[in-house]
C-alpha positions, 0 to 999 in steps of 0.5 A: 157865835163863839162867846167865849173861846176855849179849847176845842176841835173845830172852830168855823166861820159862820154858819149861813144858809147857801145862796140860791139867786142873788143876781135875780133878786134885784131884777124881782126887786124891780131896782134899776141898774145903778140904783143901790139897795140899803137891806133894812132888816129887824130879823126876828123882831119885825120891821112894824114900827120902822117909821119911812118917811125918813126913808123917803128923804134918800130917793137915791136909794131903794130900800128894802124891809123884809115883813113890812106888810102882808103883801109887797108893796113897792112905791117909789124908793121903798120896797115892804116886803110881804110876810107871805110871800117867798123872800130868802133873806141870804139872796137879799143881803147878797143883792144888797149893797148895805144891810141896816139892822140888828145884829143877830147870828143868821143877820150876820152869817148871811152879811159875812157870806155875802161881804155886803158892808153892815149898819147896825145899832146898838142891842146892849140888852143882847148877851151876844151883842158884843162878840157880834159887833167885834166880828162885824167890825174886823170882817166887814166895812161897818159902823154903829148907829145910836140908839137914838140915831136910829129912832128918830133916822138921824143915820140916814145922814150918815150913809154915803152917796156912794155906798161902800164897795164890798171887800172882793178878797175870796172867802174860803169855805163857809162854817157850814162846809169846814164843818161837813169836811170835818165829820166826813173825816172823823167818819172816815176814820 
């Protein structure tokens, strides 16, 4: 992310790997027509020590935590996803209809390519933390979760019966396509 702008060539939106399936990634789910995916996701920091059982007071939503366990383990409204097993995280945060988490780049990327609408807490310990809550909150439909808020699952109040609709404007190439076109023509030259 740019953290502090300045004088340059090119400047890209963001750079997120493509898509491959995301229509079938609900279906793989096992999630019903109509039911709404809440995608919680720690990136780099694992989902371990998220506890569930607030998760089990929202059955109207299925939730997914990508490298819960090491094996899937879907029951009930949850979905662990398996450390080994083939999840492509892009293809969740596109079927999913909010992504709770941290903010880091790739999270970000994949939830601005997607336009899936974003929950996310507070990392002040983050360097980049600020420019990427910036960003989140001008692209996307997001709010913050307190730290606290988020630990004792407080936040699960705070989502919607009905989850936020995704922004349908149509996105113009992504970071990783304006910055291909951009070196094609310099060799071109």
């Amino acid at each position: 992310p740019v953290c502090a702008p300045a004088a340059c060539d090119l400047a890209v939106d963001p750079v997120a790997r493509s898509l491959r399936q995301p229509n079938r990634m609900r279906q793989r789910l096992g999630v019903e027509p109509g039911q709404q995916v809440v995608l919680v996701t720690m990136g780099g920091l694992g989902n371990a020590a998220f506890p569930l059982e607030p998760l089990l007071r929202r059955p109207d939503l299925v939730f997914v935590l990508p490298g819960r366990s090491r094996e899937n383990e879907f029951s009930a409204n949850l979905r662990l996803l398996g450390w080994e097993e083939d999840w492509y995280h892009p293809d969740l945060a596109a079927a999913a209809d909010m992504v709770v988490g941290k903010l880091g780049y790739s999270t970000v990327a994949e939830v601005y390519q997607a336009s899936t609408p974003i929950a996310y807490m507070d990392r002040n310990d983050f360097r980049e933390y600020s420019v990427l809550a910036a960003f989140v909150e001008h692209h996307l439909p997001s709010w913050r979760i307190e730290g606290q808020e988020w630990r004792d699952g407080r936040w699960l109040a705070r989502l919607p019966p009905v989850l936020p609709k995704r922004r349908s404007q149509p996105k113009p190439p992504g970071g990783a396509e304006q910055a291909a076109s951009w070196l094609m023509r310099l060799l071109q030259h």
